[in-house]
C-alpha positions in Angstrom: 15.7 -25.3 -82.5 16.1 -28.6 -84.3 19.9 -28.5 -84.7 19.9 -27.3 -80.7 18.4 -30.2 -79.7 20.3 -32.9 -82.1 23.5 -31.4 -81.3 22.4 -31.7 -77.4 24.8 -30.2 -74.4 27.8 -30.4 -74.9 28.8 -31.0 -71.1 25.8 -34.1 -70.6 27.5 -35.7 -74.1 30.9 -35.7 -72.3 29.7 -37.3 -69.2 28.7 -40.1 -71.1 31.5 -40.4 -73.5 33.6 -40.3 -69.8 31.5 -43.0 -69.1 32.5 -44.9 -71.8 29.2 -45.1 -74.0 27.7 -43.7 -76.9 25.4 -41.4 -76.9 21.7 -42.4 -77.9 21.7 -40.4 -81.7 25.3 -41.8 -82.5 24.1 -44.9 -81.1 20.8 -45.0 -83.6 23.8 -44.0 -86.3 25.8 -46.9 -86.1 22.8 -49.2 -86.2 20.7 -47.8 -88.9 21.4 -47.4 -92.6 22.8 -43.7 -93.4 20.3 -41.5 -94.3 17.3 -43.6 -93.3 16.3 -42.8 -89.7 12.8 -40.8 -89.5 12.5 -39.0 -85.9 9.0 -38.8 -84.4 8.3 -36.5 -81.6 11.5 -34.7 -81.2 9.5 -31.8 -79.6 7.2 -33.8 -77.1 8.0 -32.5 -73.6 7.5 -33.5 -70.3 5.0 -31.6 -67.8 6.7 -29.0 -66.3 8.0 -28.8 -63.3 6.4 -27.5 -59.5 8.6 -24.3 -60.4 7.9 -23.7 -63.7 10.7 -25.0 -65.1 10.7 -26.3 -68.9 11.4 -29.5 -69.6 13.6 -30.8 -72.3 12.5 -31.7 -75.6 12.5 -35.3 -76.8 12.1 -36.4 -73.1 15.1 -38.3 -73.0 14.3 -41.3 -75.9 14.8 -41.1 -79.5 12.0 -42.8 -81.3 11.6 -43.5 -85.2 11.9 -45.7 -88.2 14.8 -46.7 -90.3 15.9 -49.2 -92.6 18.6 -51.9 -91.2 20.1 -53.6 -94.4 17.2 -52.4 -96.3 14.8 -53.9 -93.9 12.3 -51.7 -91.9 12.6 -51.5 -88.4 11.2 -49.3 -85.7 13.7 -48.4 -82.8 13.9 -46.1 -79.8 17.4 -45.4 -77.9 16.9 -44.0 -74.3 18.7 -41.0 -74.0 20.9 -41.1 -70.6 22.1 -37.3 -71.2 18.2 -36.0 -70.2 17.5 -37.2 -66.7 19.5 -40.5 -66.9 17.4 -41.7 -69.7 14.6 -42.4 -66.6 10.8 -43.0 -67.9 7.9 -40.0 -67.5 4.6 -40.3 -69.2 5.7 -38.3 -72.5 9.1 -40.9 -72.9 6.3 -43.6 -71.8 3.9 -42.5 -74.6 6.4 -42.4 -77.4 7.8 -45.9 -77.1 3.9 -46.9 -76.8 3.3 -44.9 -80.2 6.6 -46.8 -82.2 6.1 -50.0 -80.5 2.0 -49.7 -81.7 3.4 -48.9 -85.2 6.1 -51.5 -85.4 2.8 -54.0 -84.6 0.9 -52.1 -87.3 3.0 -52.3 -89.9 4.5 -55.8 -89.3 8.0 -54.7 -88.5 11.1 -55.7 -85.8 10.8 -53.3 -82.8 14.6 -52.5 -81.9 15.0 -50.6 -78.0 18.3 -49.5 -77.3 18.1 -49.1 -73.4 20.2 -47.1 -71.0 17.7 -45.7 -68.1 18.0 -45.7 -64.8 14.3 -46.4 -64.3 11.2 -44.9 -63.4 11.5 -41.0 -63.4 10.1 -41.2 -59.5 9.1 -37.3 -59.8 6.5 -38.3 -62.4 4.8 -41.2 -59.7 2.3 -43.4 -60.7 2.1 -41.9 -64.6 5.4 -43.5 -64.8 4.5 -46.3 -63.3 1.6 -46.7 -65.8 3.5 -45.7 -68.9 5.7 -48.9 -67.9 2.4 -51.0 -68.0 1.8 -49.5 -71.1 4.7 -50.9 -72.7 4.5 -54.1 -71.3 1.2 -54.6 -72.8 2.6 -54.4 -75.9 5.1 -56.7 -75.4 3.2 -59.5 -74.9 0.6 -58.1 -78.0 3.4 -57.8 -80.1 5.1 -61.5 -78.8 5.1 -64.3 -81.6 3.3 -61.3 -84.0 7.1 -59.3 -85.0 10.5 -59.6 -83.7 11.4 -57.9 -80.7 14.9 -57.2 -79.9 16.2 -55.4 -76.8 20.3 -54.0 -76.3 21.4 -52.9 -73.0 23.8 -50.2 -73.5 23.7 -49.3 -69.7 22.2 -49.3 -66.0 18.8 -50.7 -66.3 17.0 -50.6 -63.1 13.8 -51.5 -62.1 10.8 -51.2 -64.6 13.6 -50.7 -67.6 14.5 -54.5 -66.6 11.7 -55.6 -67.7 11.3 -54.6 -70.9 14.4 -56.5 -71.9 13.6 -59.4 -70.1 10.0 -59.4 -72.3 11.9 -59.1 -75.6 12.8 -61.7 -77.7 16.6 -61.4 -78.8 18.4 -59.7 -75.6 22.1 -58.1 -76.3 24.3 -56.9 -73.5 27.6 -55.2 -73.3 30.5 -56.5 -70.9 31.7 -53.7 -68.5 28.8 -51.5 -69.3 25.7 -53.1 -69.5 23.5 -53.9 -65.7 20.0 -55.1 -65.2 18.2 -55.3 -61.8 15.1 -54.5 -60.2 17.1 -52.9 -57.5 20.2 -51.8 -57.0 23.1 -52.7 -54.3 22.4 -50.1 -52.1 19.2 -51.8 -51.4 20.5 -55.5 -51.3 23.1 -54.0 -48.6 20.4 -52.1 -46.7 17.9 -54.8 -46.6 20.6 -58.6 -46.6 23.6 -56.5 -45.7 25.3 -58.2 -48.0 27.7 -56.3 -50.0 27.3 -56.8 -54.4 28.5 -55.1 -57.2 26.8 -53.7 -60.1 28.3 -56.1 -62.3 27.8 -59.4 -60.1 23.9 -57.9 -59.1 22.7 -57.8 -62.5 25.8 -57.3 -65.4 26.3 -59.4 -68.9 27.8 -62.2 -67.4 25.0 -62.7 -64.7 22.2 -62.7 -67.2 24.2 -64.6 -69.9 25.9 -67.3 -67.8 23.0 -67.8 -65.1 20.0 -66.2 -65.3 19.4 -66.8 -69.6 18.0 -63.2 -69.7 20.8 -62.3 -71.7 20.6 -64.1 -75.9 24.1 -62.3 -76.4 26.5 -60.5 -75.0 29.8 -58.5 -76.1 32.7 -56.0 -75.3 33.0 -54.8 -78.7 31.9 -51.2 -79.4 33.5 -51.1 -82.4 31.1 -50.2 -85.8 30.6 -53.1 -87.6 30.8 -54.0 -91.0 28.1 -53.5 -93.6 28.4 -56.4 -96.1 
């Protein structure tokens, strides 16, 4: 079962490689030191669904520890293969329970985010689980470094916890933030925006200062 759900479908890996974006494990790869990366949770579920349906495991984040240069950090990386990397109360709780034990331990608290948002099926439990991790942004604020990097659509609550961080990267091309998206500008203004111009790198980066850094490099960088 382990190796069925590292490996992950096949089809939902494509999609996002068409996409142009890693996927959240070879994303957690790249970043960490080989060898290091210690996965919690990987069998927490979701409730089921109204028809019995069984949800998948990990519930679409990656959380764990690793070692970045030697250093210690605890990470998560929003999976966007399982339900568009959108937040339920079991993703919720696990970013609660390695953000609680990157405060614990004294260590930078990494998020790799690429969610489209609240998982609305899920109601106000993801609305709370959002409240929950905001909490511990502001507890863990001036206490342990918090950096954020915005691998793809961020919408609603998943802006914010970037916003809260202290170091915020985002990728050119890729990379949106927004409370909501332009469907909703055009249906409430009727004014017509992009993605990009509502919320991408260069908004945050240029205007808004949401942004610390921003890139169009995907390549893996050097370890020195």
């Amino acid at each position: 079962m382990r190796e069925r759900i590292v490996t992950g479908r096949r089809a939902a890996i494509e999609r996002q490689h068409g996409l142009g974006k890693r996927t959240a494990r070879e994303r957690l790869e790249l970043l960490l030191d080989e060898g290091t990366f210690v996965e919690l949770n990987m069998y927490r579920r979701g409730h089921a669904r109204g028809d019995g349906t069984a949800m998948p495991h990990t519930d679409g984040v990656i959380t764990g520890s690793g070692t970045v240069d030697g250093r210690r950090v605890f990470v998560y990386a929003q999976d966007f293969t399982i339900f568009g990397g959108s937040l339920g109360e079991a993703h919720a709780s696990k970013i609660h329970k390695v953000m609680d034990l990157a405060i614990a331990n004294g260590a930078p608290l990494i998020g790799l985010n690429d969610s489209g948002g609240a998982r609305i099926q899920e109601g106000v439990m993801a609305l709370n689980g959002y409240g929950g991790i905001f909490r511990r942004h502001v507890r863990a604020s001036g206490v342990i470094p918090q950096i954020s990097v915005v691998l793809g659509p961020c919408a609603g609550g998943a802006a914010y916890s970037p916003a809260l961080a202290d170091f915020t990267f985002m990728v050119r091309d890729t990379a949106q933030m927004y409370l909501t998206g332009p469907d909703v500008v055009e249906a409430v203004s009727g004014q017509r925006v992009s993605h990009a111009e509502l919320g991408g790198a260069e908004v945050h980066g240029r205007h808004s200062g949401v942004a610390t850094f921003s890139t169009t490099t995907r390549r893996r960088a050097s370890r020195r």
